[in-house]
C-alpha positions as CSV (number, residue, x, y, z in Angstrom):
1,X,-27.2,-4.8,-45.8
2,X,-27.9,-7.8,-43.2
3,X,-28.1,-11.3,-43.2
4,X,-30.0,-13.6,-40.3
5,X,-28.3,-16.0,-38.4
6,X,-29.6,-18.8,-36.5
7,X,-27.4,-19.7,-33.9
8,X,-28.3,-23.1,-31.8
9,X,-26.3,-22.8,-28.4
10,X,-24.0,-25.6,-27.7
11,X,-21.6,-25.5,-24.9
12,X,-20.0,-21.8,-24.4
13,X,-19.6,-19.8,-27.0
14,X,-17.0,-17.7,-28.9
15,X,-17.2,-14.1,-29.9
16,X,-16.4,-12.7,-33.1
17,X,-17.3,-9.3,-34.4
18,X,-20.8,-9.6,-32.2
19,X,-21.2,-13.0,-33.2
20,X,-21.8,-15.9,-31.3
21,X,-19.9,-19.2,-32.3
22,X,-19.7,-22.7,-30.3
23,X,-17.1,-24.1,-29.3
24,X,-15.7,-27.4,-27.6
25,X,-14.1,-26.5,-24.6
26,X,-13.3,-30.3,-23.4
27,X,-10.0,-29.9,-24.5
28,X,-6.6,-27.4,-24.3
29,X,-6.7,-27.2,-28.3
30,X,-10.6,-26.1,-29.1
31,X,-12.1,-25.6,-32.6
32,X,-14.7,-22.7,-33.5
33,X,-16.6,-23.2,-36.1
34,X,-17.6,-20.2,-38.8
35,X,-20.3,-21.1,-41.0
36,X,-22.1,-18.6,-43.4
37,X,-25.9,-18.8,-42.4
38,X,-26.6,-18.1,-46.1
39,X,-26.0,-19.3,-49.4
40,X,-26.7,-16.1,-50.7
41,X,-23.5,-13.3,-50.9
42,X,-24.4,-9.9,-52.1
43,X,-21.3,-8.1,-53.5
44,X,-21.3,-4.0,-53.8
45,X,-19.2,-2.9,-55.8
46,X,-17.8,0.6,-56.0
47,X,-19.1,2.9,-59.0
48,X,-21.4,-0.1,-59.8
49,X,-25.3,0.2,-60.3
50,X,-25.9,-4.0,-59.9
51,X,-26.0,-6.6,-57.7
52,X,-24.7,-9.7,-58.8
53,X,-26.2,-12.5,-57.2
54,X,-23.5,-16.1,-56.2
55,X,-24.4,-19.4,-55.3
56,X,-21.7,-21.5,-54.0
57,X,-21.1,-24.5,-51.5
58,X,-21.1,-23.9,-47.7
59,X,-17.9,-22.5,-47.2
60,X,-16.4,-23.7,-44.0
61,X,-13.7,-22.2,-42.1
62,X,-12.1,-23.5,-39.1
63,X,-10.2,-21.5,-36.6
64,X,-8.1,-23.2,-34.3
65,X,-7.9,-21.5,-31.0
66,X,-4.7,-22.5,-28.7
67,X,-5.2,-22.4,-25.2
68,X,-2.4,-21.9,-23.2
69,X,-1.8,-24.6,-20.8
70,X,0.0,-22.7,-18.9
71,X,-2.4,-20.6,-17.9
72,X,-5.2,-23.1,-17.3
73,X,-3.2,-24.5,-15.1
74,X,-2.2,-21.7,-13.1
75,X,-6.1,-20.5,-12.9
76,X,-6.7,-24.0,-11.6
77,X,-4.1,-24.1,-9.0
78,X,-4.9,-20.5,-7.7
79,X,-8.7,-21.6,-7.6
80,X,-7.7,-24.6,-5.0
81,X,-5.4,-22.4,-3.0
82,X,-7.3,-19.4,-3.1
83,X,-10.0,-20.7,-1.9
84,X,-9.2,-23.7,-0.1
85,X,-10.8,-25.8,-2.6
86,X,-14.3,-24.8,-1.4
87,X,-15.0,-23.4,-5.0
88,X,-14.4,-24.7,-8.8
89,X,-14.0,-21.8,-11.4
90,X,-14.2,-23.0,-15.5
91,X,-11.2,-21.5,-16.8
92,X,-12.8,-20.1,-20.4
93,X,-16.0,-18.3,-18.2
94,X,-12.4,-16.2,-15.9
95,X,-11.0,-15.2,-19.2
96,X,-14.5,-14.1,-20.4
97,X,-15.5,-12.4,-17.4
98,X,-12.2,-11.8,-15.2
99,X,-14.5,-10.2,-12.5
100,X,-16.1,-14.0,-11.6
101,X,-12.8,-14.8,-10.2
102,X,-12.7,-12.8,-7.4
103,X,-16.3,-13.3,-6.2
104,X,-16.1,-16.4,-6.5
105,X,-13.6,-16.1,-3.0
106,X,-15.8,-17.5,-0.6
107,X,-13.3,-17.8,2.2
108,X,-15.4,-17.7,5.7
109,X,-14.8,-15.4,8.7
110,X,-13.4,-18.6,10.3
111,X,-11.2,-19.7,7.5
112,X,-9.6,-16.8,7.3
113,X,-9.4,-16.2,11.2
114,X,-7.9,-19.8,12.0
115,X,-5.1,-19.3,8.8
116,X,-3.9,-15.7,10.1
117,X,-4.1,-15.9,14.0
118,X,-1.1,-18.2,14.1
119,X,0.9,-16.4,12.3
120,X,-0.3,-13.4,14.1
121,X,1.2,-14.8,17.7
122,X,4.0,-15.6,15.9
123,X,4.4,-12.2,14.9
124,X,3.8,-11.0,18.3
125,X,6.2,-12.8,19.8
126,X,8.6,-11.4,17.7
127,X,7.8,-8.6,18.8
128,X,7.3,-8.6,22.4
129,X,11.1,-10.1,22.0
130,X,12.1,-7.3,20.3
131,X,10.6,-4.8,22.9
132,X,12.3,-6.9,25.4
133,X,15.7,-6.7,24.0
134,X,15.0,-2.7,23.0
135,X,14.6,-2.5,27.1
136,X,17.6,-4.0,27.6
137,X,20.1,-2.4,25.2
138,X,18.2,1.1,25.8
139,X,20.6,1.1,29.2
140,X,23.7,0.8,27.1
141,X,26.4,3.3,26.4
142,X,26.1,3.4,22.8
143,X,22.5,4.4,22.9
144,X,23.4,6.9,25.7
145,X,25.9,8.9,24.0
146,X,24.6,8.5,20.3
147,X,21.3,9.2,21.1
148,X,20.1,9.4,17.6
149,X,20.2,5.2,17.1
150,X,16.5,5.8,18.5
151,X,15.7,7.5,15.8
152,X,16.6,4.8,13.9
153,X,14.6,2.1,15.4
154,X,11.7,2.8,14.0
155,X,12.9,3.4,10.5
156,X,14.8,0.0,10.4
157,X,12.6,-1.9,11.9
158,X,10.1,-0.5,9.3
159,X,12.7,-2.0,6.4
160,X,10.3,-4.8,7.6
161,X,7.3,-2.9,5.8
162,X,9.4,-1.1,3.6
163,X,10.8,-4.2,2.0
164,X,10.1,-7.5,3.4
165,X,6.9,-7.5,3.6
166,X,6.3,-5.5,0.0
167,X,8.1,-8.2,-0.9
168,X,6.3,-11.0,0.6
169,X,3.1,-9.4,-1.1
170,X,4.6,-9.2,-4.7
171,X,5.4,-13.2,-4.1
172,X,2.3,-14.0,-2.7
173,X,0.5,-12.7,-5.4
174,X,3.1,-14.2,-8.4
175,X,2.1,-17.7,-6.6
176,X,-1.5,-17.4,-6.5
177,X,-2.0,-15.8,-10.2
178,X,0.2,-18.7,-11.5
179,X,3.8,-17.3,-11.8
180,X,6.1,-18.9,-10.2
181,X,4.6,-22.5,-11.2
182,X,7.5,-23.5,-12.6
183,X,11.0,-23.8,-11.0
184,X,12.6,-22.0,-14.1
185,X,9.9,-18.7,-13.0
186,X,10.7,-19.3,-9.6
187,X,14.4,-18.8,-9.7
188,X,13.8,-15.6,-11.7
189,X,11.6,-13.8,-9.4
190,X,13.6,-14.5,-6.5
191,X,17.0,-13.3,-7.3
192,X,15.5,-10.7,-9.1
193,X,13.5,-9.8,-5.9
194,X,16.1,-10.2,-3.5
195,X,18.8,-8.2,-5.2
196,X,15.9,-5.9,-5.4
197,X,15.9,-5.2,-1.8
198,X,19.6,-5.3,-1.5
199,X,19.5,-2.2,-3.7
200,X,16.5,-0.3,-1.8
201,X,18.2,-1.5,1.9
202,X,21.5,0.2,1.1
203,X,19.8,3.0,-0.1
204,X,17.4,3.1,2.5
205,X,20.3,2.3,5.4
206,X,21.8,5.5,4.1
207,X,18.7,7.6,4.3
208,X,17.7,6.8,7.5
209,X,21.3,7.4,8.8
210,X,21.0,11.1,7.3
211,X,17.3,10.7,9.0
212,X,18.5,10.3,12.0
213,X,21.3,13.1,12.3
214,X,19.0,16.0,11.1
215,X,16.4,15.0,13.7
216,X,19.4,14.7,16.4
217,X,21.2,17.8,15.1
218,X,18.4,20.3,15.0
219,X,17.1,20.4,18.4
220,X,20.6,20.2,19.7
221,X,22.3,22.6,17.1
222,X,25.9,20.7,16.6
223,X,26.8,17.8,14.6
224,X,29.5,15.4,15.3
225,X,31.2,13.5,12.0
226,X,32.0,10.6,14.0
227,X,28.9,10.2,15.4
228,X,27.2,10.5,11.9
229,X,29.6,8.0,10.4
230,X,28.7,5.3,13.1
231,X,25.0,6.0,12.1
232,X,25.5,5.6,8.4
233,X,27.4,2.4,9.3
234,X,25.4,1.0,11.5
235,X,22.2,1.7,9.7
236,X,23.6,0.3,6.5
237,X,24.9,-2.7,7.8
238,X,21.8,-3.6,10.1
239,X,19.3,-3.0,6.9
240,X,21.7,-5.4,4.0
241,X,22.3,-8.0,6.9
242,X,18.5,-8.0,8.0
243,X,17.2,-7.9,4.6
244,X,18.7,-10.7,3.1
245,X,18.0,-13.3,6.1
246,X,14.4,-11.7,6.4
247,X,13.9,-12.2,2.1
248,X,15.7,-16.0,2.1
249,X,13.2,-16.7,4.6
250,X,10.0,-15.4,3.0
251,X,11.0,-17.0,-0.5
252,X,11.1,-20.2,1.9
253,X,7.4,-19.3,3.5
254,X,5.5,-18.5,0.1
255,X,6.9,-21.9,-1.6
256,X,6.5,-24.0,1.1
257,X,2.4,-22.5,1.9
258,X,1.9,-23.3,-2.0
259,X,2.7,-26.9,-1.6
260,X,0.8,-27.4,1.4
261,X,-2.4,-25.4,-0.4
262,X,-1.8,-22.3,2.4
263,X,-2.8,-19.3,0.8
264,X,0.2,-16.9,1.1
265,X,-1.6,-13.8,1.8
266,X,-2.5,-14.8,5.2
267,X,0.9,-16.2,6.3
268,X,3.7,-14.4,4.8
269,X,3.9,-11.4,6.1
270,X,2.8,-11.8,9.3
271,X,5.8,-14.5,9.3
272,X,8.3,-12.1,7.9
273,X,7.4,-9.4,10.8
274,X,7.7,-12.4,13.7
275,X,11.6,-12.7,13.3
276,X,11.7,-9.0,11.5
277,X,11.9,-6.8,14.5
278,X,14.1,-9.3,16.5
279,X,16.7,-9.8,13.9
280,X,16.6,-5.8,13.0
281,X,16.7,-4.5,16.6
282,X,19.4,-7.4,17.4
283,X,21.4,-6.6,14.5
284,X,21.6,-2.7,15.1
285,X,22.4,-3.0,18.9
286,X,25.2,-5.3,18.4
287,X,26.4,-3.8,15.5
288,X,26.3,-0.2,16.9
289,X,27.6,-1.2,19.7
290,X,30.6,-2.9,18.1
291,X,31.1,0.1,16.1
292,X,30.9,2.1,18.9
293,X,33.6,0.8,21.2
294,X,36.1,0.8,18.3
295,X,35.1,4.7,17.5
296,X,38.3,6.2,19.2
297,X,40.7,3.2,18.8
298,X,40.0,2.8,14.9
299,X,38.4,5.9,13.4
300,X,38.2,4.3,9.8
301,X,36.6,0.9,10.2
302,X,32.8,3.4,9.6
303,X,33.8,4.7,6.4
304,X,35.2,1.7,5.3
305,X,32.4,-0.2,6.6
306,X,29.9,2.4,4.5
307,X,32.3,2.1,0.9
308,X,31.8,-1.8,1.5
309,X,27.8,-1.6,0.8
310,X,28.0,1.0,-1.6
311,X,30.3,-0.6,-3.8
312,X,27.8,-3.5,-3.7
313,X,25.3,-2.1,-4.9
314,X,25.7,-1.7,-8.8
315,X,26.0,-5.8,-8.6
316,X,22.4,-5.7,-7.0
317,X,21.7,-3.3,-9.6
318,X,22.6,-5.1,-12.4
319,X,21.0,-8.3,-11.3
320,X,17.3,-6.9,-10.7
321,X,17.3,-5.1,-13.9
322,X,17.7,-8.6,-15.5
323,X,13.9,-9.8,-14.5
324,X,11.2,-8.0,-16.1
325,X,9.1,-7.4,-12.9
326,X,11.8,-6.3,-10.6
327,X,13.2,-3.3,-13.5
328,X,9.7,-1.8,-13.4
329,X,10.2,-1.5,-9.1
330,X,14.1,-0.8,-9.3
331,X,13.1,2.3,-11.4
332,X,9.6,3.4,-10.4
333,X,9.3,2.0,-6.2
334,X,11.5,4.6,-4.7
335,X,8.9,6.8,-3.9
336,X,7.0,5.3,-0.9
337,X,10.4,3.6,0.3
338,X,11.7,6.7,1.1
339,X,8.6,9.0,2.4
340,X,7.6,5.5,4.4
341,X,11.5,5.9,6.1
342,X,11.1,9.2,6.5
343,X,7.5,8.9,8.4
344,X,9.0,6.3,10.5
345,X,11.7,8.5,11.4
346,X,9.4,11.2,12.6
347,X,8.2,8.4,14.9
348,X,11.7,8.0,16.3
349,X,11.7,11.0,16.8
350,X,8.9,10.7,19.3
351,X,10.9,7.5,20.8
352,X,13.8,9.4,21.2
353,X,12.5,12.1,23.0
354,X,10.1,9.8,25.2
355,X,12.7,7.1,26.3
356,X,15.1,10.2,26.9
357,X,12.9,11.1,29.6
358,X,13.6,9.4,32.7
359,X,9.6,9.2,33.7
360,X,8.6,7.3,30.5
361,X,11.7,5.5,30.0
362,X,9.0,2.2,30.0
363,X,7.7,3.1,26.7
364,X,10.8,1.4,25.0
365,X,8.8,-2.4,25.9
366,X,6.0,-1.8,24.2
367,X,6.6,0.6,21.2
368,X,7.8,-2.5,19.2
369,X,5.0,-4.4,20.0
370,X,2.0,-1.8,19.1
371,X,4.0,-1.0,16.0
372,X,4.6,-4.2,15.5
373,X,0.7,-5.5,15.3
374,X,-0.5,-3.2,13.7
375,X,1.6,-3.3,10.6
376,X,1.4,-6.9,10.6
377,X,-2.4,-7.0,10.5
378,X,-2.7,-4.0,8.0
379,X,-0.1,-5.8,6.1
380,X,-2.4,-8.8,6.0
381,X,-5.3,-7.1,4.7
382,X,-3.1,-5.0,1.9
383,X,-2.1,-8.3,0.7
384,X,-5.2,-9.9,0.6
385,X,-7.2,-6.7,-1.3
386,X,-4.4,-6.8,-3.5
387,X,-4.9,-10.1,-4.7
388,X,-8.5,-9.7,-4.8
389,X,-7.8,-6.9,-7.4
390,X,-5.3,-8.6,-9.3
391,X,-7.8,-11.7,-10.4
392,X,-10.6,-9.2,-10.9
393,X,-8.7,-7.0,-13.6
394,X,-5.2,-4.9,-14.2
395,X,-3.9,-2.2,-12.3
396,X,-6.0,1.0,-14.1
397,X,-9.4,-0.7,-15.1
398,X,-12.0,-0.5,-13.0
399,X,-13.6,-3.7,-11.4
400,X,-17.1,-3.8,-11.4
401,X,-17.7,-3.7,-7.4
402,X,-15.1,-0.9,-6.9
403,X,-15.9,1.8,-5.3
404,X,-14.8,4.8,-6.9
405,X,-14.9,7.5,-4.6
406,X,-13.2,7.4,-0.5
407,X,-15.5,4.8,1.1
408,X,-17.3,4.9,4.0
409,X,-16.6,3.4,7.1
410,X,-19.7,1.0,7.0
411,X,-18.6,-0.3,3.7
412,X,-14.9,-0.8,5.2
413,X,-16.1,-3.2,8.2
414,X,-19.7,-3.8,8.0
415,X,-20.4,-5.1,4.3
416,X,-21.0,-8.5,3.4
417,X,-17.9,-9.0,0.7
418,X,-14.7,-10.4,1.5
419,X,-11.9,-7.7,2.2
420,X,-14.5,-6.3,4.8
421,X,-15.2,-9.5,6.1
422,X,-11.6,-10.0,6.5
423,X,-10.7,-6.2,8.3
424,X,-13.2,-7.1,11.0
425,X,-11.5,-10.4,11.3
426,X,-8.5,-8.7,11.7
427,X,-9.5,-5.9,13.8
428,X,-11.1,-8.5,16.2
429,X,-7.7,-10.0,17.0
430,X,-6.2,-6.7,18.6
431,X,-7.4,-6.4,21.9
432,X,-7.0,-10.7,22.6
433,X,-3.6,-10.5,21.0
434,X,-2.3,-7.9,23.2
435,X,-3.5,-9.5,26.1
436,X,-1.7,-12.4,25.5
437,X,1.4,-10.3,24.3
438,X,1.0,-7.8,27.5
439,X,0.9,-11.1,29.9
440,X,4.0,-12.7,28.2
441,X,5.9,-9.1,29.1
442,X,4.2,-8.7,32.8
443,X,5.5,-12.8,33.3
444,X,8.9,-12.1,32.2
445,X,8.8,-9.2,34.4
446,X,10.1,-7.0,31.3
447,X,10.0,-3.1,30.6
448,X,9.2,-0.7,34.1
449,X,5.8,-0.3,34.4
450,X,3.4,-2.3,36.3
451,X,0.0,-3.6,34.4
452,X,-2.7,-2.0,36.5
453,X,-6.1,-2.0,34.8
454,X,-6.4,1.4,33.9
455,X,-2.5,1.5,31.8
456,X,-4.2,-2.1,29.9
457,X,-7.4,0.2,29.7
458,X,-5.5,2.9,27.7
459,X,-3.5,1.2,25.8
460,X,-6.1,-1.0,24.4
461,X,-7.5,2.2,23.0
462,X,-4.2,3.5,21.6
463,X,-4.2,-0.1,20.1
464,X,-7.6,-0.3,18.7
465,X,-7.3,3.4,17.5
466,X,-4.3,3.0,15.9
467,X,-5.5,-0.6,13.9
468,X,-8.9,0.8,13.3
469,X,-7.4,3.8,11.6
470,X,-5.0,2.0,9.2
471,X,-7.9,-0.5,7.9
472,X,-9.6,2.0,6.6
473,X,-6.8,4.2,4.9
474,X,-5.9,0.7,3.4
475,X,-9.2,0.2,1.8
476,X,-9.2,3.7,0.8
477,X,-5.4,3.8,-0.3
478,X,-5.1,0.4,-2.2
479,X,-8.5,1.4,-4.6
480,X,-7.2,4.8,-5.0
481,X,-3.4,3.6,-6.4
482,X,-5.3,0.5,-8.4
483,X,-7.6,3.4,-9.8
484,X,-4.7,5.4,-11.1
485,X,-2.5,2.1,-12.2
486,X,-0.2,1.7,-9.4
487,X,0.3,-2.1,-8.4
488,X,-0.6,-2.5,-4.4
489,X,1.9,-5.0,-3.7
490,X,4.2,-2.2,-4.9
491,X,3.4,1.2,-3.0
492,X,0.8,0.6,-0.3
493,X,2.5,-1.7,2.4
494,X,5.5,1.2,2.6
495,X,2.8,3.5,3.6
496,X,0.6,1.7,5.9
497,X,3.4,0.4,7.8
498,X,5.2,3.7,8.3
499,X,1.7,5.3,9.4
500,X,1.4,2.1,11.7
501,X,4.7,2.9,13.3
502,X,4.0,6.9,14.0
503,X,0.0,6.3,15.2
504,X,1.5,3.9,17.4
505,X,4.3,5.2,19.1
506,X,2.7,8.1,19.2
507,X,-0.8,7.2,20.7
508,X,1.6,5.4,22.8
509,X,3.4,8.1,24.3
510,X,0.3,10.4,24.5
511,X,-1.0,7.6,26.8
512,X,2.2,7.5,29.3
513,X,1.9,11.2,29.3
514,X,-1.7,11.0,30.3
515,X,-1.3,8.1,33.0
516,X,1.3,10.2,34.6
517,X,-0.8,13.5,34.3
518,X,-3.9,11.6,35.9
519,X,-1.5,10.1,39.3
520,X,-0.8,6.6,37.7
521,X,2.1,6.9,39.4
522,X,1.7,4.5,41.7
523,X,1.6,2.3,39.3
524,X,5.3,2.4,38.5
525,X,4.6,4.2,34.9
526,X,8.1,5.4,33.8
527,X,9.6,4.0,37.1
């Protein structure tokens, strides 16, 4: 059987069953209309041989279809900030085609350069202080005779990744899909959030601490408790201490960007690496060092110092599992925490054996710094292909411009769409922000090595190897984890950041070891 309908189009439409009804969309509360197109109803009816034939009146039914205003509003304020109100989007055609949302993102190259590049030098200032205070403390006893707090600079300073900056991309993207609107919302994803990262930076503390004494122990082949113990302290104390200033503060930076119509993306975790590796570095140097002059006098201030955070934690347990989004992490985001500490303590590794030696002890000035740009600009770009997922579809389903399969390098930085406009944007800020981050160092007459042109010359290439490299695994690793229902702002910041910190100090170190092979000597390299 099958009945003819006319249909006259008025104003968008509603589909039921593969039929097209109109509705009036002027309003929150919209009506759809179901009409039978027929005032004939044929009626079969089981074990029967007859059709029996009704005329009736036009029945009309009316469905009332809620919409949520909730939700219009949040797709209406993450229209303005997303795109910087350079584009409108009608609510009804996102929910009937998700995929308009994200192209209709027409940020420009410039729009997106002149929102990151300040929080890029911010970053790098951070940074180049943090290189200029590891030069400094690298002279002092503690990191003298326990040796292995090198290994551990790396690894905390990657918390920033790790943590911070995961967590500045789960924010950013709860603003900008509408769910922290409300200051009920808002309080509920951040203390859920931030006794999040209490949990993963005692854990992590810990790790790194045992980190850091198998990569000290096996080359040498003994073990010292105490020294251990001063590690796990340390480590543990620096990454709680760090981590909750660092997450107060981005909670502040992704609120605050939202009122001033600041897309997130672009400034929050650049912001939360700026004072990240200052406050880290500062933080274990002191507090190692403290720990370390009180070693012999009073043996038990470590352990008791290590029971403190552990005892801690079940109340930061407790208060994560509470919120809905932060459960789902607390029990599933262990993974790349912990292989993204563990990568960044093969990278101390490298550190510790490079500063160790007296000929390349001015690689300790600049190993922030690389590290430090390069996970800030990946970071950026993880963030920003994150979102562009998250208002296309849902972690699993397939977007229709996805690419399915590793991409090419073309599509990564030469395409016309957005996330590669915005990795050559990125990639275009290395070599002028390490100029201006290398001439801040050579002014304050930090680190031992003089800038000739040929030590710029290769480490600009250990730079833009290094940046170019972790663009295109984040393209590649971001698609592949939304492909298999893993959420980005959950897993691929660890990652990239960790890989950012061991392509970095190692092309680093490959370079010194070159420049002294090829007779820089004169320039002062390791001098």
């Amino acid at each position: 059987m099958s009945t003819s309908t006319e249909q006259k189009e008025v104003g968008s439409v509603y589909q039921v069953n593969g039929n097209a009804y109109p509705i009036d969309a002027n309003s929150d509360d919209f009506t759809v209309s179901i009409t039978p197109s027929s005032s004939k109803e044929l009626v079969e009816r089981e074990g029967s041989d007859y059709l029996t034939e009704e005329r009736g009146q036009l029945e009309r039914t009316e469905v009332v279809v809620r919409d949520s205003r909730a939700n219009a509003k949040g797709l209406r304020e993450e229209d303005a900030l997303l795109e910087n109100g350079s584009q409108s989007i009608d609510s009804d055609d996102i929910s009937s085609n998700p995929s308009r949302a994200a192209d209709s993102l027409k940020e420009t190259s410039f729009s997106i350069g002149l929102q990151v590049v300040f929080p890029f030098l911010l970053a790098g200032f951070g940074t180049v202080a943090a290189g200029m205070v590891l030069d400094i403390v690298q002279h002092w006893s503690v990191f003298k005779e326990v040796t292995e707090v090198f290994i551990l600079v790396p690894a905390l300073l990657g918390l920033k990744g790790n943590l911070e900056m995961t967590l500045a991309s789960r924010l950013s993207t709860a603003a900008n899909i509408g769910q922290m609107d409300s200051a009920a919302e808002q309080w509920t994803m951040i203390t859920g959030n931030l006794a999040l990262i209490q949990v993963q930076a005692t854990v992590v503390g810990f790790l790194a601490s045992v980190a850091a004494v198998v990569f000290g122990w096996i080359p040498e082949g003994h073990f010292q408790l105490e020294h251990a113990l001063l590690l796990c302290a340390s480590s543990m104390a620096t990454a709680f201490i760090a981590s909750l200033i660092l997450g107060v503060i981005m909670v502040g930076v992704i609120i605050g960007s939202r009122k001033i119509g600041i897309n997130p993306d672009n400034v929050a975790t650049p912001i939360a690496a700026s004072l990240g590796d200052l406050i880290t570095l500062a933080l274990l140097s002191g507090i190692s060092w403290g720990l370390y002059i009180q070693l012999k006098a009073h043996p038990y201030i470590n352990p008791l110092v290590c029971a403190f955070f552990v005892v801690l934690a079940p109340l930061w347990i407790i208060i994560s599992k509470k919120n809905p989004a932060t459960r789902e992490v607390l029990y599933s985001g262990w993974e790349p925490v912990i292989i993204a500490m563990t990568i960044s303590s093969v990278g101390g590794l490298i550190l510790d054996k490079t500063v160790s030696d007296p000929n390349f002890a001015g690689i300790a000035v600049f190993t922030p710094v690389i590290n430090g740009v390069g996970g800030n600009l990946v970071a950026v770009q993880a963030s920003r292909i994150s979102t562009y997922l998250h208002l296309s579809a849902v972690p699993g389903a397939t977007p229709g411009d996805m690419h399915k399969t590793c991409p090419s390098p073309c599509r990564t930085f030469c395409s016309p769409d957005l996330n590669s406009r915005s990795s050559r944007v990125l990639f275009l800020l290395v070599v002028p922000g390490h100029l201006v981050f290398l001439y801040i160092i050579n002014s304050m007459q930090g680190g031992h090595t003089t800038l000739t042109p040929i030590f710029i010359a290769f480490y600009m290439m250990a730079a833009l190897l290094q940046v170019l490299i972790l663009l295109y695994v984040a393209d590649w690793m971001i698609h592949w984890m939304w492909g298999r229902g893993m959420d980005p702002d959950n897993f691929s910041i660890p990652y990239l950041t960790a890989l950012g910190d061991l392509l970095g100090t190692g092309f680093l170190a490959l370079s010194f070891h070159i420049l002294w092979l090829i007779g820089d000597r004169d320039a002062d390299v390791g001098d």
